[in-house]
N, C-alpha and C positions, 0 to 999 in steps of 0.2 A: 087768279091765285097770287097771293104777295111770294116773293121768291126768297124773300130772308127776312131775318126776325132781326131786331134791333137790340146792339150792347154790345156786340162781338167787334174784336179790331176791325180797324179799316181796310189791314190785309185781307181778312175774309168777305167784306164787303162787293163780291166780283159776281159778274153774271156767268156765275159756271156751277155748277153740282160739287160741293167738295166731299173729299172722300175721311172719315169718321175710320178711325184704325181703334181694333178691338183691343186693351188689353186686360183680361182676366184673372186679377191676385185671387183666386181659386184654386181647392184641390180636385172640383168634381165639373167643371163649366164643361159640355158638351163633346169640344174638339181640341180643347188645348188645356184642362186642369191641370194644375198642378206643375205647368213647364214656367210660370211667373210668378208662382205661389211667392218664395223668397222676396222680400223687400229690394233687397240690391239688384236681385232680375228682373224683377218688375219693373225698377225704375230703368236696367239696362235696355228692357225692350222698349218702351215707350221712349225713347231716345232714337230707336233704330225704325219705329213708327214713323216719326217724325222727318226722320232722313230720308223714308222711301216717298213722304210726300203725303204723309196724313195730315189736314190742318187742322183735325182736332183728334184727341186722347182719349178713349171713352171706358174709365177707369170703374169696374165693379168689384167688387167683393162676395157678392153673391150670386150661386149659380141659378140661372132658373130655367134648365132643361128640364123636360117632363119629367117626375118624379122628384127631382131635388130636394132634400128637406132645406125646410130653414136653417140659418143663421142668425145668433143672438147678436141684440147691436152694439153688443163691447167687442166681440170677434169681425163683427162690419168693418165699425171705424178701426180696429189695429189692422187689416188688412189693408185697406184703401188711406187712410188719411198719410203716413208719412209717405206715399208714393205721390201722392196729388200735388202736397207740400214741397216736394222737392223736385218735381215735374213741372209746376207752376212759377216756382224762382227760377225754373232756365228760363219761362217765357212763353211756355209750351200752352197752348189753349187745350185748357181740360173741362171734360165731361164726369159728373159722376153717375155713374147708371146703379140707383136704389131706389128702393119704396119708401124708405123710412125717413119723416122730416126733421127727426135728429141727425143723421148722417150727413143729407142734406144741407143744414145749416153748418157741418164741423167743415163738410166741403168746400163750401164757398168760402168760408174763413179764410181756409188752409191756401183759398186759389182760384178752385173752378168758377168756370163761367158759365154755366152748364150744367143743369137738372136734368135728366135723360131717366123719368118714372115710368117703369112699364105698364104700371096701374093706373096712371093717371088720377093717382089721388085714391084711389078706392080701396088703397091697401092701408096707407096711414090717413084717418080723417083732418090729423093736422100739415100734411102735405100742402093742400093748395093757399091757408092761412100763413104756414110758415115762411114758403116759399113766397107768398109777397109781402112779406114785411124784411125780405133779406137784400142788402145789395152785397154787389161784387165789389173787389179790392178799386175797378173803373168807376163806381160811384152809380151804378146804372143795376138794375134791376138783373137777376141771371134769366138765361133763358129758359124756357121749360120746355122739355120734350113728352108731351103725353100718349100717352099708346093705348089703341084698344085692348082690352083685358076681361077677361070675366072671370078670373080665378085663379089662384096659386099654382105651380108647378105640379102636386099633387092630384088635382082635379079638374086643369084644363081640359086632357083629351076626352071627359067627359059633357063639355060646353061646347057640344058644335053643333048642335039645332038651330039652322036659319029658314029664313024665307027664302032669302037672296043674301047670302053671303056678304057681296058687296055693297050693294044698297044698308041692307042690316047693321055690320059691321061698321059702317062710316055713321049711323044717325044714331049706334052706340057711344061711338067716340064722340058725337057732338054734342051730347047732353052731359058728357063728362067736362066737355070744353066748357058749356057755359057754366058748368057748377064752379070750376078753378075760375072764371073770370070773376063768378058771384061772389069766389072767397078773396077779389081782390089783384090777382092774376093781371099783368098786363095784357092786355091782348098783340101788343105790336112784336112781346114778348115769347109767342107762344107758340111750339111748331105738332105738328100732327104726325102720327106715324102709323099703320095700319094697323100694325100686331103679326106683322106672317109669324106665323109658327105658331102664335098662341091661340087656342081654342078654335082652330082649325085644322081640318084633316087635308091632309096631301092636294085632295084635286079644289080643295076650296082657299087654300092659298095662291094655286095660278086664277084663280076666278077672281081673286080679290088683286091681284097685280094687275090681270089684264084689264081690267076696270076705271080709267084715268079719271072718268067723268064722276065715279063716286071719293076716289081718293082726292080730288080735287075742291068736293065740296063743301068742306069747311072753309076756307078763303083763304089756307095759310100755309107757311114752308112746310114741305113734306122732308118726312125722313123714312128711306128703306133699307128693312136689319135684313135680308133675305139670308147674309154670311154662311153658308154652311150647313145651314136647319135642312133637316130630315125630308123635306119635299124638295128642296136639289139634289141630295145624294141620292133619291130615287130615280134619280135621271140616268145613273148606270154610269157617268161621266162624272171627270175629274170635278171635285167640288168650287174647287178655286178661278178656275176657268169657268164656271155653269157661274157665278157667283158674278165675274166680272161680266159676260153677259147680260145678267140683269141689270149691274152698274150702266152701262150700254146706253138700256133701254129705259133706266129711269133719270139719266140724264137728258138722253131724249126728248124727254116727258115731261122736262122741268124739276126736278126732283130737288131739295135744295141739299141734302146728303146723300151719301152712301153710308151704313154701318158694315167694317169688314175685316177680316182678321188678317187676310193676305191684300198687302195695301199696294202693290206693285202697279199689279195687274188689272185693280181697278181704278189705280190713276190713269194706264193708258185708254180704259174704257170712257172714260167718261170723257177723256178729251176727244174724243170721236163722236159720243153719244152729241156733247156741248156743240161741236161743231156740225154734227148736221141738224141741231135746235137751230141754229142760225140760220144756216144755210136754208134753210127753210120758213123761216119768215116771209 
């Protein structure tokens, strides 16, 4: 498995799990709408991301908890572009998490280094085209985060017919992979991320975590969003702590992120998790 994708500073360049801080210019995201909605808290959070130890910002506009409607993409980019924009002149390495390969490109403009599509293309057809003919302000290609998907917020909880979960789910995601390569995509560029929460029910999200050897099998840095989704808070325990847990263990694992919205607690995780990856060689 490659442990990291190529284009990011040389700071992130380290053989550890970094940890990915959530922040949501949203009125309806899941667990936090509406508290970074504001332009000027948005940018003050993602400031205070960065202090507790997040090495990247992974800035959305759109929520995409079960049921979510859309958002049109002149309310996208007012949401997300002047928080990127001026998140990215401190220095700060940002993500943008959208479908849309117009947001996508206003992103990169404004800063980000870092496509983070939960559709992996499947939502905008000009996603995987657009996204490689774009570089970053580094002269280098951004990176792409593709994630398995099979359907909008609306229609998810209705997509969870598998075989096998895990096996299924990962040789979805790979035919997604090589279609973005097809449309030009670098591959040294490109990271995989399973989908927990989407179009999956409660017990087939632990089936797909506990699973190394399928999320392993496209050959490329892994990224886990477990943050807060609805099959941790069924654990009857605090989310944020269940959360850093899994940080833990997909540090463990090799994991090349964590996505998460309380970034504390999963920076102590993962330098434990990192350290008995070592320790373990």
């Amino acid at each position: 498995m490659r442990r990291r994708p190529a284009g990011l500073p040389g700071a992130l360049d380290v053989d550890a799990t970094l940890v990915m801080g959530v922040l949501n210019v949203t009125p309806d995201s899941f667990s936090d709408g509406g508290e970074h909605f504001a332009t000027a808290d948005a940018i003050a959070h993602g400031r205070l991301l960065a202090r507790q130890g997040a090495a990247i910002i992974d800035i959305g506009g759109e929520s995409t908890r079960p049921g979510a409607p859309r958002v049109d993409e002149d309310e996208e980019m007012r949401r997300v572009i002047p928080v990127i924009r001026a998140l990215a002149a401190e220095g700060h390495v940002i993500s943008v998490d959208t479908m849309r390969a117009s947001v996508a490109a206003a992103a990169v403009e404004s800063g980000a280094l870092i496509i983070n599509d939960v559709s992996a293309g499947l939502a905008d057809v000009d996603m995987g085209t657009g996204a490689a003919r774009l570089r970053t302000r580094r002269g280098t290609p951004p990176v792409f985060i593709a994630m398995h998907w099979r359907g909008h917020s609306d229609v998810m909880n209705r997509l969870t017919d598998y075989a096998d979960v895990a096996r299924d789910s990962a040789a979805e995601l790979a035919t997604r992979l090589e279609a973005l390569r097809a449309s030009g995509v670098d591959d040294d560029y490109l990271v995989a991320d399973p989908g927990l929460g989407f179009s999956k029910t409660g017990d087939q999200n632990w089936e797909v975590l506990a699973d190394w050897t399928s999320l392993r099998a496209a050959g490329l840095p892994i990224l886990i969003g477990a943050s807060r989704k609805r099959f941790i808070a069924a654990l009857g325990v605090d989310r944020d702590a269940a959360t850093a847990a899994v940080s833990a263990v997909s540090a463990r694992e090799g994991a090349w992120a964590v996505r998460v919205h309380e970034v504390p607690t999963s920076v102590a995780a993962v330098a434990v998790g990192d350290r008995l990856r070592r320790a373990a060689r």
